[in-house]
C-alpha positions in Angstrom: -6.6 19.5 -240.2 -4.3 22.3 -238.7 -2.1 22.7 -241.9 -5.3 24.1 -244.6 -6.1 26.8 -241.6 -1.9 27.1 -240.7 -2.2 28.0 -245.1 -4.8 30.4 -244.8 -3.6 32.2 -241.8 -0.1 33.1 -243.5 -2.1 33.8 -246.7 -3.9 36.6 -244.5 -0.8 37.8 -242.6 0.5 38.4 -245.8 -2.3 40.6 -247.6 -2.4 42.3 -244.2 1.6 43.3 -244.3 1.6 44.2 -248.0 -1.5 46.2 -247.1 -0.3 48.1 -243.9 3.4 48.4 -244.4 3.2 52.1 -245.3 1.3 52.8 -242.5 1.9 52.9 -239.1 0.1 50.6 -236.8 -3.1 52.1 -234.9 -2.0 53.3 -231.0 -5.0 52.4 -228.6 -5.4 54.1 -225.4 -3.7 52.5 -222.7 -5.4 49.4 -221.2 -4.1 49.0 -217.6 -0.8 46.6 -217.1 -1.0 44.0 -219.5 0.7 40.7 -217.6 -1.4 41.6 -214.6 -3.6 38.8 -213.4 -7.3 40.1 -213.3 -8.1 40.3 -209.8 -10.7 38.1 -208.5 -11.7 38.2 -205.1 -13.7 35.7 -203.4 -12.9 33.4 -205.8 -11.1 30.6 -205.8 -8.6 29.8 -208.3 -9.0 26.5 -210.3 -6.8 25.5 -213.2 -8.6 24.8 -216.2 -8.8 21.0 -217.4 -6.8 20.6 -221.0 -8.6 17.9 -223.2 -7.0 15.0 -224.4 -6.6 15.5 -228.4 -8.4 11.4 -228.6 -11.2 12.6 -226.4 -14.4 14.6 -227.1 -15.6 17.0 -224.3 -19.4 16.7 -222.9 -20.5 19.8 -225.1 -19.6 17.8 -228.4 -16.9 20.1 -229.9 -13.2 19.9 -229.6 -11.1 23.0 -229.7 -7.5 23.1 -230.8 -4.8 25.3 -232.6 -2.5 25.8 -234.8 1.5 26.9 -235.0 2.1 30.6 -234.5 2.8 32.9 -237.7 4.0 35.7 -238.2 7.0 38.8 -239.8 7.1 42.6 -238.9 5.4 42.4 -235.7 1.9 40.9 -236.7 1.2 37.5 -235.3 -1.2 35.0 -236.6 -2.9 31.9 -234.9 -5.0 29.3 -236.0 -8.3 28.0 -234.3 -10.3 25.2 -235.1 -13.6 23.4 -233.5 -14.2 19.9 -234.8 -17.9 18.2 -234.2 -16.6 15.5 -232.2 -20.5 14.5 -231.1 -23.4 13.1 -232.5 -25.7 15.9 -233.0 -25.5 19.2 -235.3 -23.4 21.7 -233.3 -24.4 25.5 -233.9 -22.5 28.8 -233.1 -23.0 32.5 -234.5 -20.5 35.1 -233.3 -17.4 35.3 -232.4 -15.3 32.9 -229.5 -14.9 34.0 -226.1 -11.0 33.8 -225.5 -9.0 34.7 -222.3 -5.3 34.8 -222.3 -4.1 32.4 -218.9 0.0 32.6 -217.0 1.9 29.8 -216.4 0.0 29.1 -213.4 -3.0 29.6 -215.8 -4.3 32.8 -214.1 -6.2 35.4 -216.4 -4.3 38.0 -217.7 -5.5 41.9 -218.1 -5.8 41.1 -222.5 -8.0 43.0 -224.6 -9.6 41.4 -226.6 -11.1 42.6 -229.8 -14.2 41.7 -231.9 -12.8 41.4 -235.5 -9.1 41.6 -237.0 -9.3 45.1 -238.8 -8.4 46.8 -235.8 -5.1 44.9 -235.3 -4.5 43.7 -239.0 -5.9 45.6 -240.8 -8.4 44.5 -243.9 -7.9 40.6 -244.1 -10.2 39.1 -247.3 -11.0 35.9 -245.5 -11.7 37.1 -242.1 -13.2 40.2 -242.4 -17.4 40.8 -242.0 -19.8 40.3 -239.7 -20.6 37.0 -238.2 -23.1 34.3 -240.2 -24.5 31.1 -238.5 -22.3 28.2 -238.3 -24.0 24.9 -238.6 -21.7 21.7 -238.0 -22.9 18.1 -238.6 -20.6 15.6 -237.0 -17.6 15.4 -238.0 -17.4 19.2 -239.6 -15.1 21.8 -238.6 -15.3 25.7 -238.2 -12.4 28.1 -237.7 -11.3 31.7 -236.7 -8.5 33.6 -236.4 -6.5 35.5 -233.5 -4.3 38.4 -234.2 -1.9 40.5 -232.5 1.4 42.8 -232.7 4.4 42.6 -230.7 4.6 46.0 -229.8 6.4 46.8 -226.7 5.2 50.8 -226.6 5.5 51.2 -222.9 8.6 50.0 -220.2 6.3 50.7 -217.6 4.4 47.8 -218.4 6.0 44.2 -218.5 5.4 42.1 -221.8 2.4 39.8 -221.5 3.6 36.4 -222.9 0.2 34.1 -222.3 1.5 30.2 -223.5 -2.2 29.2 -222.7 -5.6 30.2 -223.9 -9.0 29.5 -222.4 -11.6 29.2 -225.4 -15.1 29.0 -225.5 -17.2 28.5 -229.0 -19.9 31.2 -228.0 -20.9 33.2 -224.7 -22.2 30.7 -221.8 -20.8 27.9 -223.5 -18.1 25.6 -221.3 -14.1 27.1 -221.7 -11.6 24.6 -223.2 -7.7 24.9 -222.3 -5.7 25.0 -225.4 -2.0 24.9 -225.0 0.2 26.9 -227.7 3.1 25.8 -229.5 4.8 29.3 -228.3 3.7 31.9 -225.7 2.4 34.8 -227.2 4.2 37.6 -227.3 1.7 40.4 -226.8 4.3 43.3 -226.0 2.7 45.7 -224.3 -0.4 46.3 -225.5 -1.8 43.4 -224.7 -4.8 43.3 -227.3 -6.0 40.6 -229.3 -8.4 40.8 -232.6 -10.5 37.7 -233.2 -12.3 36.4 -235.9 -15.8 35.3 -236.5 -16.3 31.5 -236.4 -16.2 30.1 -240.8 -17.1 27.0 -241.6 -14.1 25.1 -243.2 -13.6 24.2 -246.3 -11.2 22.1 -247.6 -9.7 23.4 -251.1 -10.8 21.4 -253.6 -7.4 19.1 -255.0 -6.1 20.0 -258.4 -6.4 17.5 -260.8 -3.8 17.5 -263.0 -3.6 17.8 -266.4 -4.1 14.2 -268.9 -0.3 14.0 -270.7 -0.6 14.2 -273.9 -1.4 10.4 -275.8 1.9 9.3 -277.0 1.8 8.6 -280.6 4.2 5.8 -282.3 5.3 6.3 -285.6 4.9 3.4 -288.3 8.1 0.8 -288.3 10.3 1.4 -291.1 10.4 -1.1 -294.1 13.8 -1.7 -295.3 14.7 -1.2 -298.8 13.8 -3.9 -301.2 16.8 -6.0 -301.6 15.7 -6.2 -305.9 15.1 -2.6 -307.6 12.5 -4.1 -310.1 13.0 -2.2 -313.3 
């Protein structure tokens, strides 16, 4: 399921490069120390449970991603949610996503409502959100972007190799474990996507050869030239 969205993400990183190449990447104020863990007092600190892959969660989705892409900075990631229940799952919006340590504390990450910002213009991501309706079995996906800029040595690099995700606002957090920390530089800002229902691309039927056409035998000369 992850290698269709793992397509599309490089797809967009690459429209994205050719399209922002000439121009430099957008500087953002400065958003407070990036690998600083959000301080929560009065709270006590519980690590997030990660979902087995062969297991559906009570709310009836299951929340995964992809391998990490990226060239020149800009980072892509891959984000599915697969209708693992028995009822019609609906979202409309974007994800809620926080960016967790090693010792999965939140980290101080921006993060941004829509790729443009980061990215710039990206065909298949770009727009506002539309309502997602998923029967069982269905998936939706988004995307996360970011850049490695490292801008400021007073700050140390944010490298978050977990994510807490939720589908939508009040709905429960799932732990999703990267295939390599993210390497945020500095900045420590993250575009995301709306949710998009999934479609697989339709396959390519190929083309009917040509019918093979077998010429007549060859009679052999008469053995008698008749006069």
């Amino acid at each position: 399921m992850i290698g269709p969205v793992k397509r599309l993400v490089v797809a967009a990183l690459a429209v994205a490069l050719l399209a922002g190449c000439a121009r430099p990447s957008p500087a953002g104020p400065a958003e407070g120390p990036a690998a600083r863990p959000a301080a929560r007092p009065g709270v006590p600190s519980t690590a997030p449970t990660r979902t087995p892959p062969s297991t559906c969660p009570a709310e009836g989705v299951r929340l995964s991603s992809g391998q990490t892409d990226g060239a020149l900075g800009l980072r892509g990631l891959g984000i599915t949610l697969v209708n693992c229940g028995h009822d019609t799952y609906r979202v409309d919006g974007y994800p809620v996503v926080r960016a967790l340590d090693e010792d999965h504390r939140q980290l101080t990450v921006k993060v941004l409502h829509g790729t443009k910002e980061i990215a710039g213009p990206i065909e298949q991501w770009d727009g506002p959100p539309t309502p997602v309706a998923l029967r069982p079995g269905q998936v939706a996906e988004c995307v996360i972007v970011w850049r490695n800029t490292y801008a400021d040595i007073r700050k140390p690099p944010a490298n978050p190799p977990y994510l807490q995700i939720a589908p939508a606002p009040g709905r429960p957090l799932q732990l999703v474990t990267l295939d390599s920390p993210m390497d945020l530089g500095s900045t420590g800002r993250l575009g995301v996507s709306p949710w998009r229902v999934f479609t697989d691309p339709a396959p390519t039927t190929p083309a009917a050869p040509p019918p093979v056409t077998t010429p007549p035998p060859s009679l052999p000369p008469p053995l008698l030239q008749l006069a």
